[in-house]
ZAGU-802381 format. One record per atom (N, C-alpha, C): x, y, z; residue in three letters; residue number from 1. Coordinates in steps of 0.1 Angstrom, whole numbers, plus 5000, padded with zeros to 4 digits. Example, Ala and Ser with C-alpha at 12.3 -4.5 7.8 and 13.67 -1.06 7.14 Angstrom:
// ZAGU-802381
+------+------+------+--------+-----+
!   px !   py !   pz ! residu ! num !
+------+------+------+--------+-----+
! 5132 ! 4943 ! 5078 !    ALA !   1 !
! 5123 ! 4955 ! 5078 !    ALA !   1 !
! 5132 ! 4967 ! 5078 !    ALA !   1 !
! 5128 ! 4978 ! 5071 !    SER !   2 !
! 5137 ! 4989 ! 5071 !    SER !   2 !
! 5129 ! 5000 ! 5079 !    SER !   2 !
+------+------+------+--------+-----+
***
This chain:
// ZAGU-802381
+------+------+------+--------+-----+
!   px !   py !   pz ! residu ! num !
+------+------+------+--------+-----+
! 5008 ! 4988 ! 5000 !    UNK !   1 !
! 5000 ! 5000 ! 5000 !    UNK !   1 !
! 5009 ! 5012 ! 5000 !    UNK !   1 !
! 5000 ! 5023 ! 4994 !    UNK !   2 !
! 5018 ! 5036 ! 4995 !    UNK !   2 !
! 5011 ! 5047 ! 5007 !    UNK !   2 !
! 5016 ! 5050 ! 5006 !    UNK !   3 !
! 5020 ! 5059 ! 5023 !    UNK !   3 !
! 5008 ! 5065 ! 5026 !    UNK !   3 !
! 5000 ! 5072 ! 5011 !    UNK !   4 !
! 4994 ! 5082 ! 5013 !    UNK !   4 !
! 4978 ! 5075 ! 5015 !    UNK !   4 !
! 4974 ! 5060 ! 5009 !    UNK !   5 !
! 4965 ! 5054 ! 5012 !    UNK !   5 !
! 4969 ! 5049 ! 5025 !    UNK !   5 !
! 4978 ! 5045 ! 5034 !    UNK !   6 !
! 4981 ! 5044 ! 5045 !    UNK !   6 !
! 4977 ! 5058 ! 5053 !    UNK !   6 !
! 4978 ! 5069 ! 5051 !    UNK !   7 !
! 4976 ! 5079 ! 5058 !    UNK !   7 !
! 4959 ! 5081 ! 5058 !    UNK !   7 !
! 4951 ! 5079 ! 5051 !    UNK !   8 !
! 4941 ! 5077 ! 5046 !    UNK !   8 !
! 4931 ! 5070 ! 5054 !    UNK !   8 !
! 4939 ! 5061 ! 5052 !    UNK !   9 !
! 4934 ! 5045 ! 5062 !    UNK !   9 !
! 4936 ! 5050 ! 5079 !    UNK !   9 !
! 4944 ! 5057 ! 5083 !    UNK !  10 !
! 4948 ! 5060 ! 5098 !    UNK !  10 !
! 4938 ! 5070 ! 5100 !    UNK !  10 !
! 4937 ! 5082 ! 5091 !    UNK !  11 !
! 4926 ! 5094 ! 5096 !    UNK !  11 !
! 4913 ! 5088 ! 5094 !    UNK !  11 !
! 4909 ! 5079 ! 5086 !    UNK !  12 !
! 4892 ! 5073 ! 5088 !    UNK !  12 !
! 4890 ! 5067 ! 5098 !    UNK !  12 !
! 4903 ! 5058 ! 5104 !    UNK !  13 !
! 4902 ! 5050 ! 5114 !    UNK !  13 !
! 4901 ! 5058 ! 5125 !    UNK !  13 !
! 4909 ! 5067 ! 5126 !    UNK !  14 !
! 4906 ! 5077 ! 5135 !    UNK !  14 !
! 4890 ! 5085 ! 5139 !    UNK !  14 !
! 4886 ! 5087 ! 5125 !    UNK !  15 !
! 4871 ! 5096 ! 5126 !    UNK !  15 !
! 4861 ! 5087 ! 5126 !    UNK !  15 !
! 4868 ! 5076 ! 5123 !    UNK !  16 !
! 4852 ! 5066 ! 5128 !    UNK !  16 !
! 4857 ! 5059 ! 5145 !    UNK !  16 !
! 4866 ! 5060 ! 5153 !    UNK !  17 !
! 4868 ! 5057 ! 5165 !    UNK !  17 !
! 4862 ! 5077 ! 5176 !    UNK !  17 !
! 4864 ! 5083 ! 5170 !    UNK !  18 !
! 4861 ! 5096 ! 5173 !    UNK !  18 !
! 4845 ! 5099 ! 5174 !    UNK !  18 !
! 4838 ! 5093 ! 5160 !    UNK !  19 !
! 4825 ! 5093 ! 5157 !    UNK !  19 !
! 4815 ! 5085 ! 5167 !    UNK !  19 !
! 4822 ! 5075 ! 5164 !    UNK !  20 !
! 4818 ! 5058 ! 5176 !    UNK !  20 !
! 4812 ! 5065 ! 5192 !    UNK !  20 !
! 4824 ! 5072 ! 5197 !    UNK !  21 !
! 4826 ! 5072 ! 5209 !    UNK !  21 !
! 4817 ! 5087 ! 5212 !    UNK !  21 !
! 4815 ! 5097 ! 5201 !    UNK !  22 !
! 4803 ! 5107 ! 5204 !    UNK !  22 !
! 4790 ! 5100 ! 5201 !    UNK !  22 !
! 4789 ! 5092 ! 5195 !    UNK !  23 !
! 4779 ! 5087 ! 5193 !    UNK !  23 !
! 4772 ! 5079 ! 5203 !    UNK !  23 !
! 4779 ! 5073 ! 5214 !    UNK !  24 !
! 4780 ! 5062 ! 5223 !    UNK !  24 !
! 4770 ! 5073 ! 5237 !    UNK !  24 !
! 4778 ! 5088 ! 5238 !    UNK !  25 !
! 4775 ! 5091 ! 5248 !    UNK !  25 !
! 4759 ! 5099 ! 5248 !    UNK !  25 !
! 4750 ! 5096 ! 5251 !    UNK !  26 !
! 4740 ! 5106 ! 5245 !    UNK !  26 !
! 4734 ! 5119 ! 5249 !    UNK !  26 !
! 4733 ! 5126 ! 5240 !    UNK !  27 !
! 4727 ! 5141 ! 5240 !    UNK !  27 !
! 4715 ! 5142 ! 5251 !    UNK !  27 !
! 4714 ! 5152 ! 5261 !    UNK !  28 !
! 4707 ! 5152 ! 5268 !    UNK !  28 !
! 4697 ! 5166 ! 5268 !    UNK !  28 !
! 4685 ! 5162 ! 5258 !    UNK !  29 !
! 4680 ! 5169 ! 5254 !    UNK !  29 !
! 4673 ! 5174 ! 5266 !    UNK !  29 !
! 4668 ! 5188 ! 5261 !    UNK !  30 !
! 4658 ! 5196 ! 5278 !    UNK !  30 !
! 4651 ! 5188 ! 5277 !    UNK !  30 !
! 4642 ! 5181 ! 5272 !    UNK !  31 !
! 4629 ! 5171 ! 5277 !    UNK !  31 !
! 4633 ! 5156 ! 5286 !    UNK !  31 !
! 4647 ! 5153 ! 5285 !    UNK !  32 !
! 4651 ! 5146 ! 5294 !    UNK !  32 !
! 4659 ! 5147 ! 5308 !    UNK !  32 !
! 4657 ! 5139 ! 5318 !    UNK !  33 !
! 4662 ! 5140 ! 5333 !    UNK !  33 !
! 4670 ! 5128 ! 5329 !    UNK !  33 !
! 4682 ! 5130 ! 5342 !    UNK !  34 !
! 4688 ! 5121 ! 5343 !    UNK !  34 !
! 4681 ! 5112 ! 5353 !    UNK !  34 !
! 4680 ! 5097 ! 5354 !    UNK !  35 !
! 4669 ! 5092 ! 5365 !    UNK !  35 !
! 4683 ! 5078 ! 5370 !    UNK !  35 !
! 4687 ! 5084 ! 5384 !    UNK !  36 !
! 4696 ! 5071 ! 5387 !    UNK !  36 !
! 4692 ! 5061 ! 5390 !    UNK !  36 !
! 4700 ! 5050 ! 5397 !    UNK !  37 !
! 4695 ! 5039 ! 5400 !    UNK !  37 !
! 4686 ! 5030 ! 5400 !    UNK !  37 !
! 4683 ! 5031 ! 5385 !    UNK !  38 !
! 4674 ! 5021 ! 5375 !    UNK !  38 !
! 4678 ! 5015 ! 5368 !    UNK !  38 !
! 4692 ! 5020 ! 5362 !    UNK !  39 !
! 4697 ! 5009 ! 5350 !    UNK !  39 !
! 4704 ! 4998 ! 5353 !    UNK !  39 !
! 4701 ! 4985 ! 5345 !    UNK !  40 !
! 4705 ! 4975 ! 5343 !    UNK !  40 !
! 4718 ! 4974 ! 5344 !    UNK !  40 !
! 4724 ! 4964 ! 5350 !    UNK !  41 !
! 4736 ! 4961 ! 5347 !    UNK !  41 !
! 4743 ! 4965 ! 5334 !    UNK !  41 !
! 4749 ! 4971 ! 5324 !    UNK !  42 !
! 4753 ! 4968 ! 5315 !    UNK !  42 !
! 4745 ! 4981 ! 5304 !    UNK !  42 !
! 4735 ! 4986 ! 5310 !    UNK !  43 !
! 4729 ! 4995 ! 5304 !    UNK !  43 !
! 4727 ! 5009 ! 5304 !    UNK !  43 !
! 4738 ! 5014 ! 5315 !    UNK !  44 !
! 4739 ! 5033 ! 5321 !    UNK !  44 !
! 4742 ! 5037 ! 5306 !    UNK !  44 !
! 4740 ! 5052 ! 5304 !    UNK !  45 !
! 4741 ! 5060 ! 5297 !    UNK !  45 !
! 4755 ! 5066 ! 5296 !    UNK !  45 !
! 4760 ! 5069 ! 5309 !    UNK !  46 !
! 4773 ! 5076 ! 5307 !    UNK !  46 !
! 4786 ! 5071 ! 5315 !    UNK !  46 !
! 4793 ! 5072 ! 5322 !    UNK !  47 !
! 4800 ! 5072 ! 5331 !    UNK !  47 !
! 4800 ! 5073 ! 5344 !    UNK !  47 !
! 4803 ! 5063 ! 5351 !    UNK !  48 !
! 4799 ! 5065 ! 5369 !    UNK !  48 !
! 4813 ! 5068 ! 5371 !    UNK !  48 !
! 4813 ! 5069 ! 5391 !    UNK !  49 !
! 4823 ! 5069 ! 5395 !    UNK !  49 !
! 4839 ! 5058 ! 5392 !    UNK !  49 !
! 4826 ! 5044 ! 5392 !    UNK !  50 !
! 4832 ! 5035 ! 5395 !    UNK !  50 !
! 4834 ! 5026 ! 5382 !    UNK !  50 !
! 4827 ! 5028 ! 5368 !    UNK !  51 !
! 4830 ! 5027 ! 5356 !    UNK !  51 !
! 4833 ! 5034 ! 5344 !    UNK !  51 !
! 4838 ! 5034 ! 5332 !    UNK !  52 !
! 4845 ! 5042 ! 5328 !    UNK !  52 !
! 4836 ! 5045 ! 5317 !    UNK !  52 !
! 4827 ! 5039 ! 5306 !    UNK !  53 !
! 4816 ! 5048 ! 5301 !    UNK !  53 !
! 4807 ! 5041 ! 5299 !    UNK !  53 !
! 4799 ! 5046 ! 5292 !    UNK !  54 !
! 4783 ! 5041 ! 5293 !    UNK !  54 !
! 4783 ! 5025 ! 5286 !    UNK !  54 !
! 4771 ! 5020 ! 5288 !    UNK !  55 !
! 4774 ! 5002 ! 5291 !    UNK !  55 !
! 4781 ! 4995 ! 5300 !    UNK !  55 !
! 4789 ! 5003 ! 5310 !    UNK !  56 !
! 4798 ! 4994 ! 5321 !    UNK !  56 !
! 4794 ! 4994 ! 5335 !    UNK !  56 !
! 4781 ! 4999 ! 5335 !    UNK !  57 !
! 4777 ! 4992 ! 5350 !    UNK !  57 !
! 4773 ! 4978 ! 5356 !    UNK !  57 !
! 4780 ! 4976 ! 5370 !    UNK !  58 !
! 4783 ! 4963 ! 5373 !    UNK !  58 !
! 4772 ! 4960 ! 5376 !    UNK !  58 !
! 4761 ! 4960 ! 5379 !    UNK !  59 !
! 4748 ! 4956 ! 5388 !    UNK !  59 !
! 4738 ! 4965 ! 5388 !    UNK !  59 !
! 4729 ! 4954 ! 5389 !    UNK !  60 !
! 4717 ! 4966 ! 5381 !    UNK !  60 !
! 4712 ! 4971 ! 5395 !    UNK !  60 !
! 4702 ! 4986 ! 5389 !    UNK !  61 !
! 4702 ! 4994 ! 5401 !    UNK !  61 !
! 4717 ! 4999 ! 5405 !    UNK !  61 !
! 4725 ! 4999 ! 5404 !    UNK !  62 !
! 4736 ! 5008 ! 5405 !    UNK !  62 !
! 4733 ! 5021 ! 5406 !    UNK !  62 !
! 4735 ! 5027 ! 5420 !    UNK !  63 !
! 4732 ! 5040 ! 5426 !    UNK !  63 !
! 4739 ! 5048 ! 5418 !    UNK !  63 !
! 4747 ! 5050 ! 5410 !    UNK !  64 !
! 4757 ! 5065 ! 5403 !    UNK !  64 !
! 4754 ! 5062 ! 5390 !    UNK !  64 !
! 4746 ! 5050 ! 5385 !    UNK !  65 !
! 4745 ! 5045 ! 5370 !    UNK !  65 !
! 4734 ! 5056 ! 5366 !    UNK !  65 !
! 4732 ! 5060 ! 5352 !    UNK !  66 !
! 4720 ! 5065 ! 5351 !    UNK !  66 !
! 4711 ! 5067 ! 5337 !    UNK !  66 !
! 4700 ! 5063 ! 5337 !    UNK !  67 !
! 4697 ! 5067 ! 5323 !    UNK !  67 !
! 4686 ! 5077 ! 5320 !    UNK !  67 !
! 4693 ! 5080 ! 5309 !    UNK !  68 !
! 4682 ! 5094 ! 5303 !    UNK !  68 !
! 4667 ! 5092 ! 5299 !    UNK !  68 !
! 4658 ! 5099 ! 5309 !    UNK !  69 !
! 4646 ! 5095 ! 5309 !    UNK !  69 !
! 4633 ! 5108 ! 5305 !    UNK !  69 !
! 4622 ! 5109 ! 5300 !    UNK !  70 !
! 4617 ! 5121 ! 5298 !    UNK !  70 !
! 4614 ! 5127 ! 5309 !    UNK !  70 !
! 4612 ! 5142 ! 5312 !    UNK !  71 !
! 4616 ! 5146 ! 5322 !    UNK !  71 !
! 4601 ! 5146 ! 5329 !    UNK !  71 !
! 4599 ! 5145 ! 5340 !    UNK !  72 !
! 4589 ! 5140 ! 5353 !    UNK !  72 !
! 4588 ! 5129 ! 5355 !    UNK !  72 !
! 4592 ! 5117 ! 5348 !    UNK !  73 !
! 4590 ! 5101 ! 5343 !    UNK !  73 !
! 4602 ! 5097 ! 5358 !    UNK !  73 !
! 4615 ! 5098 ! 5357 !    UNK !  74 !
! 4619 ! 5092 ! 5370 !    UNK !  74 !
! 4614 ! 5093 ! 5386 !    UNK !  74 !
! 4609 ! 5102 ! 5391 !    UNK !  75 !
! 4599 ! 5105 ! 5400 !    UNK !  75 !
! 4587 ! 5089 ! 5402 !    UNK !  75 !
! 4584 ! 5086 ! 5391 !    UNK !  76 !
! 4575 ! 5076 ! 5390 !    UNK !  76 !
! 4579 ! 5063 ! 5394 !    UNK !  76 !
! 4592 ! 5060 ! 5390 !    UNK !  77 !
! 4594 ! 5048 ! 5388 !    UNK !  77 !
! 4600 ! 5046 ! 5401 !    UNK !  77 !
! 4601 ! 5029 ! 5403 !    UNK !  78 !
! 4604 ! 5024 ! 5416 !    UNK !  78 !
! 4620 ! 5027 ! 5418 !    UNK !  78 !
! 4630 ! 5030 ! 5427 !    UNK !  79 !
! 4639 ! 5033 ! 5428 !    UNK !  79 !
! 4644 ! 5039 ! 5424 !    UNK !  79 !
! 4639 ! 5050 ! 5415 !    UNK !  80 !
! 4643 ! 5060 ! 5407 !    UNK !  80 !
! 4649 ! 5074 ! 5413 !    UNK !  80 !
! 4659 ! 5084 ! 5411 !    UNK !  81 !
! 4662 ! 5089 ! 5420 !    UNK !  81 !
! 4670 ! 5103 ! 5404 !    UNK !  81 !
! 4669 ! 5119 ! 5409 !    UNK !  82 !
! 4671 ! 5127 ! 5401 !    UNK !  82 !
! 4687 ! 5130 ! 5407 !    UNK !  82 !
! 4690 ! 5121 ! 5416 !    UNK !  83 !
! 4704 ! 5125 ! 5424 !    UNK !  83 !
! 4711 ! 5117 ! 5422 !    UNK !  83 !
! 4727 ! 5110 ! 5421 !    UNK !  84 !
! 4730 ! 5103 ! 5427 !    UNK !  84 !
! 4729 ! 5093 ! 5442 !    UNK !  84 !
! 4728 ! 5081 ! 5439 !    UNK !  85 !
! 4729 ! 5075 ! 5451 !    UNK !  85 !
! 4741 ! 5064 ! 5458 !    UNK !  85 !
! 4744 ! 5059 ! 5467 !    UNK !  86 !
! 4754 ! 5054 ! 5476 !    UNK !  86 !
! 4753 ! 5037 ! 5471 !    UNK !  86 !
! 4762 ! 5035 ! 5464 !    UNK !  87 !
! 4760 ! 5019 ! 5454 !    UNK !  87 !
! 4760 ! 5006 ! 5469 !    UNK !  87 !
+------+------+------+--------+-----+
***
């Protein structure tokens, strides 16, 4: 391969690992709350203390896990909490 298709190949790889990872975290539109301590093992939104980004919570219900929910909707749900909680 010559250099410049190699250079090519490194900046896509680049913009699709760059793209991936904005894509991964999601936009938190005004009609959404953050609602902790509901999500599934394996299914937070973003980043906890204690994991490094979204998809890596260890146990569901995980107090610092959280997913994006329409806003007044976490209030309702069983364990649901607009704060962090103590895992």
């Amino acid at each position: 391969m010559k250099k410049s298709n190699l250079a090519l190949a490194a900046t896509v790889s680049t913009l699709i690992a760059v793209g991936s990872s904005l894509i991964s975290a999601p936009a938190m539109a005004a009609s959404k709350e953050k609602c902790y301590g509901i999500a599934a093992a394996g299914q937070n939104d973003c980043a906890t203390k204690t994991s490094s980004c979204a998809g890596t919570s260890k146990v569901d219900n995980q107090g610092d896990a959280f997913i994006a929910v329409p806003k007044g909707l976490c209030g309702k749900i069983s364990g649901g909490s607009l704060e962090p909680k103590e895992s």
